[in-house]
FITOR-53093 format. One record per residue (C-alpha): x, y, z. Coordinates in steps of 0.001 Angstrom, whole numbers, padded with zeros to 6 digits, always signed. Example, Ala and Ser with C-alpha at 12.3 -4.5 7.8 and 13.67 -1.06 7.14 Angstrom:
BEGIN
+012300-004500+007800;+013670-001060+007140;
***
This chain:
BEGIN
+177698+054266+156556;+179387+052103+160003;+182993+051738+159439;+183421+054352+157291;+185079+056952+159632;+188491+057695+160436;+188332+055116+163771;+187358+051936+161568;+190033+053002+158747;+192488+053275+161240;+191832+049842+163133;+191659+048322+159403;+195240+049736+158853;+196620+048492+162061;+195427+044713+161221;+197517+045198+157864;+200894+044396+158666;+200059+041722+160945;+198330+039858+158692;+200587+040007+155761;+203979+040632+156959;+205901+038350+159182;+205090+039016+163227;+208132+040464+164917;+209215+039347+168641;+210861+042682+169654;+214328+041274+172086;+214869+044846+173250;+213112+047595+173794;+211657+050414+176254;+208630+052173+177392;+206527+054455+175534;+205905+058530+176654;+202043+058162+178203;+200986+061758+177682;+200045+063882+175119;+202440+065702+172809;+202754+069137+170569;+204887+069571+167817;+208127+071067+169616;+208434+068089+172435;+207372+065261+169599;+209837+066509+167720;+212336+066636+170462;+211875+063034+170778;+212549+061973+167341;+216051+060618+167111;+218987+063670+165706;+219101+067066+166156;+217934+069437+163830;+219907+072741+162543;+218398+076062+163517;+215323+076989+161607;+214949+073598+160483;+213025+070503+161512;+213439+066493+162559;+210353+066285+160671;+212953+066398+157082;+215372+063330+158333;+215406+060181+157028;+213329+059159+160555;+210576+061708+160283;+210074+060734+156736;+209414+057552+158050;+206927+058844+160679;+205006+060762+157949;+204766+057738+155705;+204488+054955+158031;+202517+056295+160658;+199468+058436+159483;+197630+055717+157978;+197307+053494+161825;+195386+056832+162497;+193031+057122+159848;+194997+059792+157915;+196621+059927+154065;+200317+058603+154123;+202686+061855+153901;+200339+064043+155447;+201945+067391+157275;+203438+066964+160410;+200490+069597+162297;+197747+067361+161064;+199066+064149+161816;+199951+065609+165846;+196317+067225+165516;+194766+063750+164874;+196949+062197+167655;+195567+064653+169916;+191857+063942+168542;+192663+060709+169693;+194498+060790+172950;+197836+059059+174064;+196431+056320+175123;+193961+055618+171666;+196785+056532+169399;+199464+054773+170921;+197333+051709+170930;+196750+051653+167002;+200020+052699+166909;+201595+049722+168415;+199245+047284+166934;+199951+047961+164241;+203413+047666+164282;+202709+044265+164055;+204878+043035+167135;+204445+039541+168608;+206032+039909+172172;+208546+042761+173520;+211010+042254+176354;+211387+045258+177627;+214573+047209+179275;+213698+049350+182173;+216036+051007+182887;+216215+054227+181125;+215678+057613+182725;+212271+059065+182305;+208220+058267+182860;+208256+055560+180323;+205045+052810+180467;+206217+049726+182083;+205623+046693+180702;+202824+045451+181929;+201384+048901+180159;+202919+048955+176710;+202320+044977+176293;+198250+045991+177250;+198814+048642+174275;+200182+046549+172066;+197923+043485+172769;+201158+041544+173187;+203038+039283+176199;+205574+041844+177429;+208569+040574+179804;+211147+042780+181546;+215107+043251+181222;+215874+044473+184277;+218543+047165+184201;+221467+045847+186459;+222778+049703+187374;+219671+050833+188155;+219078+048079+190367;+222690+048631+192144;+221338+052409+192805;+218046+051561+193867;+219331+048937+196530;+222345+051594+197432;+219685+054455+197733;+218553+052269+201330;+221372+050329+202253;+223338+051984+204564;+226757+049766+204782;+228838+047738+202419;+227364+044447+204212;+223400+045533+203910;+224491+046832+200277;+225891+043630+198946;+223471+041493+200684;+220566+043275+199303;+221895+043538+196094;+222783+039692+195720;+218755+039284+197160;+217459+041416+194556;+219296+040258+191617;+218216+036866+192480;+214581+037828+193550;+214313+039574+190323;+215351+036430+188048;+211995+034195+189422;+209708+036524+187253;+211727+038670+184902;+213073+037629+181016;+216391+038559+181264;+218990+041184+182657;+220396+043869+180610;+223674+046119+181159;+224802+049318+179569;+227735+050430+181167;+229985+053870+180750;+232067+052503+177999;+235287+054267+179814;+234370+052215+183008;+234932+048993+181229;+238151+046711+182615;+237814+043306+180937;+241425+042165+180706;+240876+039745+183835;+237396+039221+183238;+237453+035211+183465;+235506+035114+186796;+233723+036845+189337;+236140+039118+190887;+237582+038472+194611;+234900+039806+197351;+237663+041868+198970;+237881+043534+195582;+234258+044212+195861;+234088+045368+199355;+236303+048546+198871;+235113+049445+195428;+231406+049280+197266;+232797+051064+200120;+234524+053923+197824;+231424+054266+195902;+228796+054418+198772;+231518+056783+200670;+230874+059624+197597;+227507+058900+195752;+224756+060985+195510;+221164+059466+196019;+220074+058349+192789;+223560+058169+190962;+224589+054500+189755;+227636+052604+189719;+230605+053472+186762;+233540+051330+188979;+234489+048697+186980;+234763+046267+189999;+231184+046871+191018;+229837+046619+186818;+231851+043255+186813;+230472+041991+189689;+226554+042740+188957;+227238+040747+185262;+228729+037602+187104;+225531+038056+189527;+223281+038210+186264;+225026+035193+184991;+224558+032865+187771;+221191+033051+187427;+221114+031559+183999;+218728+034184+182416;+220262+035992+179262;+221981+038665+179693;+221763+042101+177285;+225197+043884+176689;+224500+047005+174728;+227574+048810+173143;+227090+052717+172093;+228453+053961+169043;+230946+056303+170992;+232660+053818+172812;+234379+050678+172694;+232258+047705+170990;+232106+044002+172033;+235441+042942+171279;+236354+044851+174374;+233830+041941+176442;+236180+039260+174989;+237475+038011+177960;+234120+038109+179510;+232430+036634+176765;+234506+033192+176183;+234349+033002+180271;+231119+032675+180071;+230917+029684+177784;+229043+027102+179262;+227469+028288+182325;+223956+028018+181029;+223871+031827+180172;+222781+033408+176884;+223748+036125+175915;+221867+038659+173620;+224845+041563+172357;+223351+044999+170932;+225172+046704+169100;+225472+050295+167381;+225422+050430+163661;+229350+050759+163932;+229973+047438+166517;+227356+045045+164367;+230752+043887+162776;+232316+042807+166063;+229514+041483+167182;+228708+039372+164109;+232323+037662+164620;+231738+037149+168285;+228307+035611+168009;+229713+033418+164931;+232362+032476+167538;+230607+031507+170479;+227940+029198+170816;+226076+031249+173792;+226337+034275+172015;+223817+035940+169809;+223694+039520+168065;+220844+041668+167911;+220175+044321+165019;+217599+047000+164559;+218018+047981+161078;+219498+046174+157899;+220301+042886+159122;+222249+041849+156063;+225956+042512+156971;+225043+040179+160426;+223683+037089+158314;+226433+037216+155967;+228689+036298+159172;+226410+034590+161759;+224343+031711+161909;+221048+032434+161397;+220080+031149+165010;+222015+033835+166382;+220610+036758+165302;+217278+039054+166904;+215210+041785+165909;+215843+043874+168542;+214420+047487+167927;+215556+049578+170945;+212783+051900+170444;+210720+053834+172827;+209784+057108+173742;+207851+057366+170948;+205097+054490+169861;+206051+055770+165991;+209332+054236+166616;+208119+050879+166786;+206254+051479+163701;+209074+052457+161429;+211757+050454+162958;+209512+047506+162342;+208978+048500+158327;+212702+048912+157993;+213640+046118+159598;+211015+043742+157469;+211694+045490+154090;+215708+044553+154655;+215267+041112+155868;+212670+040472+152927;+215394+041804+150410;+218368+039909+152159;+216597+037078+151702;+214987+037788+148070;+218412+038478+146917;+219751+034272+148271;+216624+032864+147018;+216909+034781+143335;+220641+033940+142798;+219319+030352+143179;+221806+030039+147116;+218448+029276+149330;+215258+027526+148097;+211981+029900+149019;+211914+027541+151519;+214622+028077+152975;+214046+031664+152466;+211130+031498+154872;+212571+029293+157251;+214996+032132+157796;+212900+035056+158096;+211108+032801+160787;+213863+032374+162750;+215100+036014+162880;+211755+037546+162970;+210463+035765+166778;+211759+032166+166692;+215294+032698+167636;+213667+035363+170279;+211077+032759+171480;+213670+030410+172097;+216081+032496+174092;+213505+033948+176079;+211533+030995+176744;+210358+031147+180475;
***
């Protein structure tokens, strides 16, 4: 009978969340792998590490995979790990990863380039998705790219300056992820001095290797005051093994009222910092890619973005998507039950967090 195979129950299953769940404007995430995968390098792409004779596959995320994922690709929920690659396979990267993402159910992604690897750019991954994709452009790996052909500290500034502000005519938004031990934000209330910047360019192109970006703090400060003066919003992501946002104080309340936005991310262990900062500081917003109860209970709710940080993997938007709806919907059941919001209110909220807050920051 026509639409009775695996194909048409998978393209039914990728409608599903789209149509009843709330569409999700993704404020930060990457590429996707383009080629095919076995078992061993899927698996080395999951997120954790696995003991010896074990597998990723039994972790909280590969559960998620196995129950989450399967059905996009015409295949029973929980199925075993070798069928569900085997089906993927069947279908090809570029198939699967299309039902993948679709049906992840995500309204618009802006999309950070700058990580190491052959990841789709956005162009690519917004195609697969069937959604408008805009890029953060990575300020470090813009410094290295422009260092990689400028041979002086003149043509290297210069070019630099040109390409920050050639970027910002077409791109959503600038994103920075420094070395968490380069950070030096006690005098961070303005660009610092161009002498300043002179040596620590000339030190740094003196020693670096072709490819290798910047870690002196002069240099990081100055590409974030760049970033800022064009007025797009600016990313600041915070890893869970260094300092968090309070460390960007200075920075931050500097910032205030240049016409700059910007978006922190946080780890799971800075959302706390970055709840009080954003509740602080009217230019500031937090974004959170699991439970985002712990950052409404201390931010307005115009402040805060799903932002996701997945790639690598097209499964990771799946399930980061389902967690990230089934703990807004029960941070907000739980106000409207105890009688604090109206259901009205209620959806208003999930609105907001969901793409509108998103779709306002990144309006072009």
């Amino acid at each position: 009978m026509p639409g009775s195979g695996p194909a048409s129950r998978a393209g039914s299953a990728a409608a599903t969340p789209a149509a009843t769940q709330p569409r999700l404007v993704d404020a930060h995430c990457h590429g996707v792998y383009p080629g095919d995968l076995g078992i061993g390098s899927f698996e080395a792409r999951l997120p954790g590490a696995a003991a010896p004779g074990t597998t990723v596959f039994d972790s909280p995320e590969g559960f998620a995979v196995r129950r989450w994922c399967p059905p996009l690709l015409g295949l029973e929920p929980h199925c075993p790990p070798a069928r569900y690659l085997a089906r993927r396979r069947e279908l090809g990267a570029y198939e699967a990863t299309r039902l993948l993402l679709r049906g992840a159910g995500i309204a618009a992604y802006v999309v950070d380039t700058g990580e190491v690897g052959e990841l789709t750019p956005p162009k690519e991954l917004g195609a697969a998705g069937h959604a408008p994709a805009r890029e953060a452009v990575r300020l470090e790996q813009a410094a290295q790219q422009v260092a990689d052909t400028s041979g002086t500290v003149d043509a290297f500034l210069g070019n630099l300056a040109e390409a920050v502000h050639g970027a910002a005519l077409d791109v959503a938004a600038f994103s920075c992820r420094t070395d968490p031990a380069a950070q030096d934000t006690a005098e961070d209330t303005g660009p610092p001095p161009l002498s300043e910047v002179r040596r620590a360019a000339g030190r740094w192109l003196a020693t670096r290797r072709v490819g290798e970006r910047p870690d002196d703090p002069v240099l990081l400060r100055h590409l974030r005051w760049n970033a800022v003066a064009t007025g797009l919003p600016l990313l600041l992501g915070y890893p869970a093994a260094g300092p968090g946002p309070e460390a960007d104080a200075v920075f931050l309340r500097a910032t205030g009222g240049l016409g700059t936005d910007i978006l922190l991310l946080p780890s799971l262990a800075h959302e706390t910092a970055a709840a009080g900062l954003a509740c602080a500081l009217p230019h500031v917003h937090v974004g959170v890619a699991g439970d985002p109860a712990g950052v409404l209970a201390r931010t307005p709710f115009g402040k805060v973005l799903y932002a996701s940080g997945s790639g690598g993997l097209p499964e990771l938007y799946v399930t980061a998507a389902h967690r990230f709806r089934a703990a807004l919907a029960r941070a907000v059941a739980c106000r409207v039950g105890a009688g604090e919001w109206s259901g009205e209110d209620g959806r208003r909220v999930t609105a907001l967090v969901a793409s509108g807050n998103a779709a306002r920051l990144f309006a072009a």
